[in-house]
Structures are given as C-alpha cells and as structure tokens.
C-alpha positions as CSV (number, residue, x, y, z in Angstrom):
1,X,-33.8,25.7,112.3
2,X,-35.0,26.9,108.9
3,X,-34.5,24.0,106.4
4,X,-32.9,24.8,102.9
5,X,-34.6,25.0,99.8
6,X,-33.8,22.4,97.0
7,X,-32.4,22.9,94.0
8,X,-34.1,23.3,91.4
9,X,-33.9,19.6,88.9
10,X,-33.3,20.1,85.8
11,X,-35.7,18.9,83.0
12,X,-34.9,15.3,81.5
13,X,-33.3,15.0,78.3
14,X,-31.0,16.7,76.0
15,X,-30.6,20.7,75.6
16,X,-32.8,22.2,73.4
17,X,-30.5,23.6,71.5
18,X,-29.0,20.3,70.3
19,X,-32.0,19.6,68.2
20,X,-31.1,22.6,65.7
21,X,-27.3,21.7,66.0
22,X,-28.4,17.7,65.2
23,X,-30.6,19.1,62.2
24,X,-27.8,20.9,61.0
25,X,-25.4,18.2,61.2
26,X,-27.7,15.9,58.9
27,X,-28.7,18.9,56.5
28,X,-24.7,19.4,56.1
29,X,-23.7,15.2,55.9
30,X,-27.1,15.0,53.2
31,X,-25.4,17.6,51.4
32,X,-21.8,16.2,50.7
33,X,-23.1,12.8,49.8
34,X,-25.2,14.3,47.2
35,X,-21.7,16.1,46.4
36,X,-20.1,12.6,46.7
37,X,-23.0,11.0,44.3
38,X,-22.9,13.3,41.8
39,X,-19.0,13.1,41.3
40,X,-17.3,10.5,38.8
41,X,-13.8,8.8,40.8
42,X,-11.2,8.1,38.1
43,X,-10.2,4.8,38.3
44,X,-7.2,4.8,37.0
45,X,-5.8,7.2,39.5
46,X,-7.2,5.2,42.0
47,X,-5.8,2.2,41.4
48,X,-2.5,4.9,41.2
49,X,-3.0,5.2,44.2
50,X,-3.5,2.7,46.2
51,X,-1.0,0.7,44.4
52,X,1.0,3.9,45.9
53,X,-0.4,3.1,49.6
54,X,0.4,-0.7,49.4
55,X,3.8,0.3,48.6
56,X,4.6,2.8,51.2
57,X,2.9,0.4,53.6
58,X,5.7,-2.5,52.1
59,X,2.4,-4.9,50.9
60,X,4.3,-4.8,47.8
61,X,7.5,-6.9,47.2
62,X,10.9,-4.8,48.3
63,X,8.2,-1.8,49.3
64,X,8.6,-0.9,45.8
65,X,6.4,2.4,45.4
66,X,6.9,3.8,41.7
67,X,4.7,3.1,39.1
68,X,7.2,2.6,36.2
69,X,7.4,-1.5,36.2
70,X,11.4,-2.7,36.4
71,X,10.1,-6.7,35.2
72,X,12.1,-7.8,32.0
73,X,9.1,-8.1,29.4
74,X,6.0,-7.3,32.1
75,X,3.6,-7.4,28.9
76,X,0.1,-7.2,29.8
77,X,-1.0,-8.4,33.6
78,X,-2.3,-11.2,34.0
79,X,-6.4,-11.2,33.9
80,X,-5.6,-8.2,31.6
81,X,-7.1,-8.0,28.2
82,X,-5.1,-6.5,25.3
83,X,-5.9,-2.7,24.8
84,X,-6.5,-1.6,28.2
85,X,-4.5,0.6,30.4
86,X,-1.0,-0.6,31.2
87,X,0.3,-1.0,34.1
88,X,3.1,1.3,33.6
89,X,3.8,4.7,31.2
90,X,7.1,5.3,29.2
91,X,9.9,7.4,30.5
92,X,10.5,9.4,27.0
93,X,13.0,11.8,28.0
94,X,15.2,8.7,29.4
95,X,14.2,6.3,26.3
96,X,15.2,9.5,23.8
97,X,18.3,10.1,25.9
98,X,19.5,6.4,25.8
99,X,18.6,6.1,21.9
100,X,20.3,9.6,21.1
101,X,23.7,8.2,22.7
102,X,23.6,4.9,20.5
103,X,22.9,6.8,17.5
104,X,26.2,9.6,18.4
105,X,28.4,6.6,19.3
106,X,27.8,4.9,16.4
107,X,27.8,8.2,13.8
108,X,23.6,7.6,12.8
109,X,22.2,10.5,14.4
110,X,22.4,11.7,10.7
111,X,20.4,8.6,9.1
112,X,18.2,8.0,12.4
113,X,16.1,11.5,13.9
114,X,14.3,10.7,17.7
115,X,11.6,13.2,19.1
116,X,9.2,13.2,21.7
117,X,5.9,14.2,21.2
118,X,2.7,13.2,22.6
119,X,2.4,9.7,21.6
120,X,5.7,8.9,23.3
121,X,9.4,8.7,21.3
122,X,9.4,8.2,17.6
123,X,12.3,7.4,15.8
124,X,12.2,8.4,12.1
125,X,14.1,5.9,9.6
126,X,15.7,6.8,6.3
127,X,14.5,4.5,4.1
128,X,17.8,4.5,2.6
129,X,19.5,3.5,5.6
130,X,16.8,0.2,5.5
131,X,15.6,-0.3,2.0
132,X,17.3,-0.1,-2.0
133,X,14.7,1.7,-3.9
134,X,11.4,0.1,-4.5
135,X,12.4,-3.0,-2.4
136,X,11.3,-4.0,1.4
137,X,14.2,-6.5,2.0
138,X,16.2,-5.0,4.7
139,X,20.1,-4.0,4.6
140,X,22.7,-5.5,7.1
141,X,23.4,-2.1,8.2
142,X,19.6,-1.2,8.7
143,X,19.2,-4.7,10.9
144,X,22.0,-3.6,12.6
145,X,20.6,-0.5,14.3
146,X,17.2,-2.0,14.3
147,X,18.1,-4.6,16.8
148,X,20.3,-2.3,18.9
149,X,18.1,0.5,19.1
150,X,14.5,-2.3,19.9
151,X,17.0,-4.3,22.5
152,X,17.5,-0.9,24.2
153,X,14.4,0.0,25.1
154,X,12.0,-3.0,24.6
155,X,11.3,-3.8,28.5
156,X,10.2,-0.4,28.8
157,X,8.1,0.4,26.0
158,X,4.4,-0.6,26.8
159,X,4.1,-1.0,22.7
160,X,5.9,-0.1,19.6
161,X,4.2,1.2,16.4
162,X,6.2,1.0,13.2
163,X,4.6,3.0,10.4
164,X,6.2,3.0,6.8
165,X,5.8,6.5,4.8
166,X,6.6,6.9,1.3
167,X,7.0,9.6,-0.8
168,X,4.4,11.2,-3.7
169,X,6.1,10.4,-6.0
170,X,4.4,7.2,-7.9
171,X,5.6,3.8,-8.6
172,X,6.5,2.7,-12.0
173,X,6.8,-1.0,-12.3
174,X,8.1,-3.7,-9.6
175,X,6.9,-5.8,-7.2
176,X,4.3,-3.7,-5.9
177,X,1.3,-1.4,-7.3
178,X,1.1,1.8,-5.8
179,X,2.4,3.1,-2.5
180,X,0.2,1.9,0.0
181,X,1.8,-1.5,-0.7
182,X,5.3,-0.3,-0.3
183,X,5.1,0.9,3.2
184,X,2.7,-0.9,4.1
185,X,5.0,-4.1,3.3
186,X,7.8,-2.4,4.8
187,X,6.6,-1.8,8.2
188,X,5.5,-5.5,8.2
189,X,9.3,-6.3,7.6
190,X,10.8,-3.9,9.9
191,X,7.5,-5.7,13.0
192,X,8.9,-9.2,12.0
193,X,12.0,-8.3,12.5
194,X,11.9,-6.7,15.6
195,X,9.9,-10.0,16.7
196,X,11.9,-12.4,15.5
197,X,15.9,-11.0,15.8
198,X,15.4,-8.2,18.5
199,X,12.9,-10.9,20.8
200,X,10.2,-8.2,20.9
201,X,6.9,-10.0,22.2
202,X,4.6,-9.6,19.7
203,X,1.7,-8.0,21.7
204,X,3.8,-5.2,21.8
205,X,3.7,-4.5,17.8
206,X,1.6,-2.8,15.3
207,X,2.4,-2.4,11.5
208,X,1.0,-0.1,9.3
209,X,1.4,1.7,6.2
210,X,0.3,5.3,5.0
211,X,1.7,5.7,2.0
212,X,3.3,9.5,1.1
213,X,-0.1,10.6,3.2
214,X,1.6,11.7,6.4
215,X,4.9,13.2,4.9
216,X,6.6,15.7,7.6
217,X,7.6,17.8,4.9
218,X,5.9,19.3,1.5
219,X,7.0,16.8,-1.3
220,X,8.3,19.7,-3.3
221,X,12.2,18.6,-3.7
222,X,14.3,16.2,-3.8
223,X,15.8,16.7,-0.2
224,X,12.0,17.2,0.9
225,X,11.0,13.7,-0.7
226,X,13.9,12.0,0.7
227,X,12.9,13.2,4.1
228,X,9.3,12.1,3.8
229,X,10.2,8.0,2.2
230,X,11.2,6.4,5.9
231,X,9.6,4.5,8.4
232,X,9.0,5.4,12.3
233,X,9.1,3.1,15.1
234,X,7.0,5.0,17.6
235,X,7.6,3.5,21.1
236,X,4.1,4.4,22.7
237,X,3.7,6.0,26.4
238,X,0.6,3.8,26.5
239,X,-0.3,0.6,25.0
240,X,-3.0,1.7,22.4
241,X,-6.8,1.4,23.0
C-alpha cells in the first residue's frame, strides 16, 4: 500500500506581508502624534467640556449640565484669582429683556437706553435722571432705578463696569476742575452705591471716568451734548482680565 505524502509545514512565524502592514501602522500612529504635538488644546473649552461630561454622567449635584451658574452671588471660585476666566458667561438677550420690562413698567425707557454689544449689556444713564448739574450726589429717583435695575440682574452678571461720560463742554467753577473729575467722581458714586444699597459684592465693580472722550454722539448741540453727559453700567459677559 502506497503511503501518502505529507503536507507540506508551513514556515514558522508571521506572514510576510505583516511586516509592511506593521511598518505602515507605526509610520501612520508617528504621524498623528506629531499632528497631536504640534496642536495647542484650549483649555477653556476643555474644562467646557468635561464639566459637560461630569454633568451628563450626574458627578455634578442634581446632574446639572449647563454652564450658566444658578448660585445667588457665585463670585469667583474658590482657588480662583480675580481676573481670570469665570465660571459662567452672561445671558444678554435675557438680562436686556428683563431690564427693558422694568424700564416700560415704570415709564424710564426714555431716561434709561440698554444695548447689547460685544462687551455684554450696557445701560446708558441720563445724567439728569442721576445728577443736578455739576454735582455727583445722587437723586432719590436716580437711586431708585439704580437699585432695581443692579438687584435684577446682579447674580448673573460676572462684573459690572460703570463708566461716567461728560460732555465737551468745560467746567466753570465748582467743586471740581475739569471733567475728568466729574465723571470720574460720579461713577465712584453710582459703584458705592450699587455696593452698599443694591448688596453688589464688590469684586464685581469697576469705576471709571472718561471725561466727554467717549461721547456716542458729535457734541455739536444741545440735544447731542445732553446725550453724551450720562453714565453706563456695563454688565460684562466676562469678568475683565
């Protein structure tokens, strides 16, 4: 009986071919971590996110996954030094929307004008709504809305700038020299008030005058000037660097 021939054995080891495949593989994994090294991750929308992924995962308390804060008075975190990024961003079209119903209700959307621009919601003054001419004591009436409008929105404002303007117009006697000193001392008024009657922390505020130097307006009439003398409490979408 004739006896059957063996099979061939195959040679030890891997296919041949898998060496070019393995090079490959490296050559391609080299080639996105020299992608990866050479990219910059922003940090901020990292932290975005995962603070996003803790949420949806219900790490955080309630599963709470926005990033607009709902804490009465967050201020800055804890750990967190003043000037860096908050840890939430303004809502301006809700902020402008709950200002602009105060002002209708109460007949001030004349005296009191709210825009949005890119700085967050600023809220232009009259400064004959706030002031008698020349002075930087503030009127009942002008406290009035000043506390209303700052006890509005004060939990959800990251900061509030208020910046006195003046006209170009130059001062003749009283209490104080030139312009610069008149708005400058009447945003310091309107801050300490806001601190001291409305309860806003004071971390939040900035005062600072600029004179008739930023009108909105030329100063080339008397409706034009009267537009330009007010002062603006800008609620900032950021707290300022």
């Amino acid at each position: 009986m004739a006896r059957k021939e063996k099979a061939p054995e195959s040679a030890p080891g891997a296919p041949l071919y898998m060496a070019t495949y393995g090079d490959m593989v490296t050559l391609v994994l080299c080639f996105f971590v020299l992608l990866f090294a050479m990219s910059s991750i922003d940090s901020q929308k990292f932290q975005k996110a995962l603070i996003s992924l803790r949420g949806s995962l219900g790490v955080m308390k309630g599963g709470v996954t926005t990033e607009q804060s709902t804490e009465p008075n967050p201020g800055l975190e804890e750990g967190t030094a003043a000037g860096s990024a908050p840890r939430y961003e303004l809502d301006t079209q809700h902020v402008a929307y709950t200002i602009n119903s105060y002002l209708r209700s109460e007949g001030l959307d004349k005296s009191i004008r709210v825009t949005i621009n890119q700085r967050g919601v600023a809220v232009s003054i009259s400064d004959q709504f706030l002031f008698d001419s020349g002075s930087a004591e503030l009127k009942t009436e002008g406290q009035r809305a000043l506390y209303k409008i700052a006890t509005l929105v004060r939990n959800e404002a990251p900061a509030i700038s208020v910046e006195g303007h003046t006209d170009a117009v130059p001062l003749r006697g009283g209490r104080y020299r030139d312009n610069w000193g008149l708005s400058s001392a009447r945003a310091a008024v309107v801050a300490s008030y806001l601190e001291t009657a409305a309860e806003v922390p004071p971390q939040k505020l900035q005062a600072v005058g600029f004179g008739p130097y930023r009108p909105i307006v030329p100063n080339d009439s008397v409706e034009h000037r009267a537009l330009n003398r007010r002062v603006d409490l800008i609620f900032l979408s950021q707290y300022p660097k």
